[in-house]
C-alpha positions in Angstrom: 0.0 0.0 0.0 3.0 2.3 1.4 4.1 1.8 -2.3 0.6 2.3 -4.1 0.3 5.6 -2.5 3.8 6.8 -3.2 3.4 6.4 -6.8 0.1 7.7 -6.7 2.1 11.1 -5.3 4.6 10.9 -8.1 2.3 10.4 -11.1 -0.6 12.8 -9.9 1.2 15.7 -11.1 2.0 14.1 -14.9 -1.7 12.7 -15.0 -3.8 16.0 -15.3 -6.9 15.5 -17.8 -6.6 17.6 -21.1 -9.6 18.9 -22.8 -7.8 18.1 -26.5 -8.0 14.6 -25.1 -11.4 14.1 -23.9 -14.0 12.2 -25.6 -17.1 13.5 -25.6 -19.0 10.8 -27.4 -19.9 9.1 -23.9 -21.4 9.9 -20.7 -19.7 8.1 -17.9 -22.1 6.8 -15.4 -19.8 5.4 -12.0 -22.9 5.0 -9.8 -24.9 2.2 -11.0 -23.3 -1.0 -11.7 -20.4 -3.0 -10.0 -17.4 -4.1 -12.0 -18.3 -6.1 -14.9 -18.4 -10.2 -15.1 -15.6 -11.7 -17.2 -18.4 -12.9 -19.6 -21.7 -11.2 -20.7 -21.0 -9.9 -24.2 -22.4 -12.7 -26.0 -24.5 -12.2 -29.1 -26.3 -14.1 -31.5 -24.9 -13.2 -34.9 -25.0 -14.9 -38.4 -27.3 -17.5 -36.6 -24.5 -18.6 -34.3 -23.7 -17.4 -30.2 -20.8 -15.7 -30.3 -19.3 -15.1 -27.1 -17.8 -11.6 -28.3 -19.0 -8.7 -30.5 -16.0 -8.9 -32.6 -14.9 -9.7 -36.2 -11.8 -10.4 -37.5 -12.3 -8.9 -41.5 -10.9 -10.5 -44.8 -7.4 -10.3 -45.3 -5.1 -12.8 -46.7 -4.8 -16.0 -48.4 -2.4 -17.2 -51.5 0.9 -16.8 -49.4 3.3 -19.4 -47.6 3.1 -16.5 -44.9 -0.6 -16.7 -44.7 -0.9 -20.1 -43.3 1.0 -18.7 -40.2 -1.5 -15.3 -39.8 -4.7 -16.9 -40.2 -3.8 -20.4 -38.3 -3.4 -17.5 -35.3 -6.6 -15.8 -36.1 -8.6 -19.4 -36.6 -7.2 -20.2 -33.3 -8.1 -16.6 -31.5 -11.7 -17.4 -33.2 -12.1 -20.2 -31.2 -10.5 -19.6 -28.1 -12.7 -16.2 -27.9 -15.7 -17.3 -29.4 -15.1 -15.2 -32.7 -16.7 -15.0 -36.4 -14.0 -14.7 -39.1 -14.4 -13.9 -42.5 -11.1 -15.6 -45.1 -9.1 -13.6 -47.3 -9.8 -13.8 -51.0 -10.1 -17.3 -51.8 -9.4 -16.8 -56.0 -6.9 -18.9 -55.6 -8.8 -22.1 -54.7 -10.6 -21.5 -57.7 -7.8 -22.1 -59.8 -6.0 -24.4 -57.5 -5.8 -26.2 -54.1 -2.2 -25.2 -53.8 -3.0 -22.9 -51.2 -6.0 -25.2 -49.7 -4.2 -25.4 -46.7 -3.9 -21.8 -45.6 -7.8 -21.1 -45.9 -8.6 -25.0 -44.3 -9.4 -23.3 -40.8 -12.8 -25.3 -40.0 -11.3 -27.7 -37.7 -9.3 -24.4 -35.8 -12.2 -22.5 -35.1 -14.9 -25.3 -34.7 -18.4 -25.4 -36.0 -19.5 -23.1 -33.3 -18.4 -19.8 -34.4 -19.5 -18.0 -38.4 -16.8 -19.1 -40.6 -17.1 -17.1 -44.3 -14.9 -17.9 -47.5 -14.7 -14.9 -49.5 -14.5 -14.1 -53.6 -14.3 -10.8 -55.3 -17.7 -8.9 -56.8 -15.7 -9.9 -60.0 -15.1 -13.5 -59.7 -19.1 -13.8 -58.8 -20.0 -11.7 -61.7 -18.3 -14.2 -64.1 -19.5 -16.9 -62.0 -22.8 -16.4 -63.0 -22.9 -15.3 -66.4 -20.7 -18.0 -67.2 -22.9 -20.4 -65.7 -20.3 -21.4 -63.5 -21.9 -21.0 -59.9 -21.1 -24.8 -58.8 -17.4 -24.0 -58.8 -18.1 -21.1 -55.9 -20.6 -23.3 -54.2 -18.0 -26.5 -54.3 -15.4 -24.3 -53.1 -17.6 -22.6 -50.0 -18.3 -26.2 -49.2 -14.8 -27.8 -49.3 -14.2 -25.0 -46.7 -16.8 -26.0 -44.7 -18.2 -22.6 -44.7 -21.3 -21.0 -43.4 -21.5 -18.9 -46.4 -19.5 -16.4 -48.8 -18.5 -12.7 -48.4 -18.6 -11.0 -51.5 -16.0 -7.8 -51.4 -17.3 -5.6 -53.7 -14.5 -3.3 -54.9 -14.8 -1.6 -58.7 -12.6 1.4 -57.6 -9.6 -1.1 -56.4 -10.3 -3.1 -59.8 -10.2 0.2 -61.9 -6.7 1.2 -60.7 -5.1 -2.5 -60.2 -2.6 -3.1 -63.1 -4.4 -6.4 -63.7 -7.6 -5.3 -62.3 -10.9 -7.0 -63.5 -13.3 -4.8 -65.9 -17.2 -5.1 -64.2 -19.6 -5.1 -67.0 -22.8 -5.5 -64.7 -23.6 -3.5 -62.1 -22.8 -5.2 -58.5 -26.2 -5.4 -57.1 -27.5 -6.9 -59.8 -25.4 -9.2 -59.8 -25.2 -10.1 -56.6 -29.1 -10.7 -57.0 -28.4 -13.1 -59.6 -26.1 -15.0 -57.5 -28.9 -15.1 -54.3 -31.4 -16.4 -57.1 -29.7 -18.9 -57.8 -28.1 -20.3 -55.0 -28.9 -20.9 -51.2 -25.9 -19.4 -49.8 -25.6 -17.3 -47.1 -24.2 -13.9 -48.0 -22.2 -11.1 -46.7 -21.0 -8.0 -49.0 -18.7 -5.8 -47.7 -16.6 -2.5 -49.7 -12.9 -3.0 -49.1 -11.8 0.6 -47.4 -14.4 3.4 -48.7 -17.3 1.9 -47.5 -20.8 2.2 -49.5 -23.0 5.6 -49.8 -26.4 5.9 -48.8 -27.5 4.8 -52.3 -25.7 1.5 -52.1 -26.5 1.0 -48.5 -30.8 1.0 -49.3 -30.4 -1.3 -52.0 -27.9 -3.7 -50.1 -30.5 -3.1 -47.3 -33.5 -4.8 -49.2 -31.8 -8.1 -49.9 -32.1 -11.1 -47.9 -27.9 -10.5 -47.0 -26.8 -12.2 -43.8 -25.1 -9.0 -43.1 -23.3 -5.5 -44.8 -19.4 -5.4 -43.5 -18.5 -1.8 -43.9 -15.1 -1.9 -44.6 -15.7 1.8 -44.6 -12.7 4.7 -45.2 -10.8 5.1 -42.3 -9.3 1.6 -41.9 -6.9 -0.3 -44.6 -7.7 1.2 -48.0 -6.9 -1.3 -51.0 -7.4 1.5 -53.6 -3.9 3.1 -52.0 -2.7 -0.7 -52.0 -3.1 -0.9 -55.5 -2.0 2.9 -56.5 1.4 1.7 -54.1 2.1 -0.8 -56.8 1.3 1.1 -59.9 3.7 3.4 -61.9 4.2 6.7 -60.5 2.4 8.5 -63.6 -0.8 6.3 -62.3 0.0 7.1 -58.7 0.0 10.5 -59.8 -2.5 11.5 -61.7 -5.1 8.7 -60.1 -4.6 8.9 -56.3 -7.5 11.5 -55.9 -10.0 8.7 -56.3 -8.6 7.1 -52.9 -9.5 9.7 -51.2 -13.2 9.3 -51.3 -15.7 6.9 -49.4 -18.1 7.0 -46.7 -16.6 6.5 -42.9 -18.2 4.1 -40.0 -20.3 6.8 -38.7 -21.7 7.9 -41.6 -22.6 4.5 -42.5 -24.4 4.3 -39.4 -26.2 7.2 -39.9 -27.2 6.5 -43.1 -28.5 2.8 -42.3 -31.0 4.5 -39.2 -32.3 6.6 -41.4 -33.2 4.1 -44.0 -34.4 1.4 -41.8 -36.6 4.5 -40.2 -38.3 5.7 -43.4 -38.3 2.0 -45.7 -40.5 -1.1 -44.7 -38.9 -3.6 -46.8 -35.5 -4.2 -45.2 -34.7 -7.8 -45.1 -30.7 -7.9 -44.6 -30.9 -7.1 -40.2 -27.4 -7.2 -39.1 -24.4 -5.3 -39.6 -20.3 -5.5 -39.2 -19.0 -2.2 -38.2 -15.3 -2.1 -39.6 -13.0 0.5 -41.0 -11.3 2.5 -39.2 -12.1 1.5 -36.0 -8.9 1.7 -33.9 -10.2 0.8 -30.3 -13.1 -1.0 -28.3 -14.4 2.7 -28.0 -14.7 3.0 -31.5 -16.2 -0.1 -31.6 -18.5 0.4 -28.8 -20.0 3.7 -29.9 -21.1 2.2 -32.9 -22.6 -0.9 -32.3 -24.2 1.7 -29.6 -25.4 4.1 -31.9 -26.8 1.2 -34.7 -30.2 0.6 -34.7 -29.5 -2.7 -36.4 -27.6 -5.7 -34.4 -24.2 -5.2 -35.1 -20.8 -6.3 -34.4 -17.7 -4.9 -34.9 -14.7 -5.9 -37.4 -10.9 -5.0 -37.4 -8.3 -6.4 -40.1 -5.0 -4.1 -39.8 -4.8 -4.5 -36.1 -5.3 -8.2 -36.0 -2.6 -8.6 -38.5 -0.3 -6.9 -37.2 -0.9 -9.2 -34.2 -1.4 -12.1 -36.0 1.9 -11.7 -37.8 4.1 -12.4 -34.4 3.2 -15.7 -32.2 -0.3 -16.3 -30.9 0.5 -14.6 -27.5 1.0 -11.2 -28.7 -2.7 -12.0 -30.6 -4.5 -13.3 -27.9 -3.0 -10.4 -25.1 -4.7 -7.8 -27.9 -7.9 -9.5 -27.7 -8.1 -10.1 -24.0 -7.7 -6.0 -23.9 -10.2 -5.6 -26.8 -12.9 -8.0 -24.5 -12.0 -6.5 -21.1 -12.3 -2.5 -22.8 -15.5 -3.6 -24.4 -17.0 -5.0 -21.0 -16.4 -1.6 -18.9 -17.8 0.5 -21.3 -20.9 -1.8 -21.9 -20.9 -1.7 -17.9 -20.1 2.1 -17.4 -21.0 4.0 -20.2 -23.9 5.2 -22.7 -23.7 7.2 -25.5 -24.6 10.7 -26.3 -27.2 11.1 -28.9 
C-alpha cells in the first residue's frame, strides 16, 4: 500500500486531464453498476452465439506466410468465441495449392461463423458464365457457413491487372442469391458504401453489410502503391473518397426509419475503427444488431506468435465490458 500511494504522489502531477484529449462521445455513469463479469458480451450473430462482438475482417490467403497469420486468427476465433471472415479465396478457384492456408474449419470449430470470400468480379463471371457450382464447391470444401462478397470496382479500376465489371454489383449479386442458397455477406474494401448502395444492399435477404468503410486499410492506396508513378500521380484523388463508419451508421437508421422492406438485419462495423471505444460507440449508436470488425490490427498481431494475438484480444474484450458496464452514449 505504502508503495501504491507513493506512486500515486509521483504520477498525480503528470496525470492531469486535457480537454484536447477528452471524448465526448460518452457519458460516464460510476454509480450504478459494480465491476463487470468476465463474460456477458455474447451475441447471436449470423445464426451462431458468439461469445464476443467482434470480427476479424478479410485479409489474406495465396501466401506461404498466410498459413502462419490466419492459423493464429482461426485459433483466436475459437479460443474467444469469434466470427471470421477468409481472405480472397481466387486462388482455390484455380488451384488447391493454397488449400491449406484457408482450411481453418477444424481451428475455429463449428460453433463460431466461418465465411470464405470471392471478389464482386469473380461472382460476376461466375454467373454469367454459368459457372456457380465451382463457388458453391469451393464454399463447401471449406466448410463454410456462407461467402463474403467484397465488392470493390474502384480497387479493380486502378489494379494493373484489375478485372473490368460489366454488370452492375447489385445486380449481380441478386443473380447470385437467385440462384443459389448461400448465405451472403457484401462488404466495400476501405471506402465503404453511400447511402444509395447501403438501401439497395439493405432490401436483400444478406446475412449481413461489412463496412469496410474509409478510415481503416484502404486497398485502392494498395493498388496505387504498386502502380507506376504517372498512375499514382494522376489517379490517387479517387482514394480519397468513401463513406466513414459513422456515416454509415447514420445512413442505415435513417433508412431502416423511413423503408419497410428491409430484409438484410445485421451489420459488421469495420474501417477504421482503432479501439473498443470505436467499436463500442457504434454498435451503440446502430439501430440494427451489429458487431464490430478490425483487419489491420489483428494482423499486425497475428503476424508475431499467438501470444501477442490473444493479449490484444483479452484487452479488446476487457475495454469492451467496462464501457458496456459504465458507459452510454450521447445522442
Amino acid at each position: 500500500m505504502e508503495k501504491r500511494k507513493k506512486d500515486h504522489i509521483d504520477l498525480a502531477l503528470n496525470s492531469q486531464s486535457s480537454v484536447k484529449e477528452h471524448d465526448d462521445r460518452f457519458n460516464y455513469e460510476p454509480m450504478l453498476n459494480p465491476h463487470p463479469k468476465q463474460d456477458g458480451l455474447s451475441i447471436r450473430f449470423l445464426g451462431k452465439n458468439m461469445k464476443n462482438p467482434l470480427w476479424i475482417s478479410s485479409m489474406t490467403g495465396g501466401t506461404d506466410y498466410a498459413k502462419i497469420i490466419n492459423t493464429n486468427l482461426a485459433k483466436a476465433c475459437n479460443e474467444f468465441g469469434l466470427g471470421m471472415g477468409l481472405g480472397s479465396c481466387r486462388p482455390l478457384l484455380e488451384s488447391d495449392q493454397y488449400f491449406k492456408q484457408y482450411d481453418l474449419r477444424d481451428i475455429i470449430g463449428n460453433d463460431y461463423p466461418f465465411y470464405a470470400n470471392l471478389g464482386i468480379s469473380q461472382v460476376e463471371q461466375a454467373v454469367h458464365q454459368n459457372k456457380l457450382k465451382s463457388i458453391i464447391d469451393l464454399v463447401d470444401k471449406l466448410r463454410a457457413d456462407g461467402l463474403v462478397i467484397h465488392v470493390n470496382p474502384i480497387q479493380e479500376w486502378l489494379q494493373p491487372e484489375g478485372d473490368i465489371l460489366t454488370h452492375s454489383p447489385i445486380d449481380t449479386i441478386k443473380s447470385f442469391l437467385d440462384n443459389t442458397q448461400m448465405k451472403v455477406i457484401v462488404k466495400e474494401v476501405g471506402q465503404g458504401f453511400g447511402p444509395e448502395s447501403l438501401k439497395a444492399l439493405l432490401k436483400l435477404p444478406l446475412e449481413a453489410i461489412e463496412f469496410g468503410a474509409y478510415g481503416g486499410t484502404n486497398f485502392s492506396k494498395v493498388e496505387l502503391k504498386r502502380s507506376m508513378p504517372i498512375v499514382k500521380e494522376m489517379l490517387e484523388p479517387f482514394s480519397k473518397i468513401g463513406n466513414n463508419a459513422e456515416q454509415m451508421v447514420d445512413d442505415i437508421n435513417i433508412i431502416i426509419n423511413e423503408t419497410t422492406d428491409i430484409l438484410c438485419k445485421q451489420i459488421i462495423i469495420s474501417g477504421g475503427i482503432g479501439s473498443f471505444l470505436d467499436g463500442y460507440y457504434l454498435m451503440r449508436k446502430s439501430k440494427l444488431p451489429s458487431i464490430y470488425g478490425q483487419a489491420s490490427t489483428m494482423l499486425r498481431y497475428a503476424r508475431e506468435d499467438y501470444e501477442k494475438l490473444r493479449e490484444y484480444i483479452q484487452y479488446q474484450i476487457k475495454g469492451l465490458q467496462m464501457a458496456f458496464t459504465y458507459l452510454t452514449i450521447k445522442k
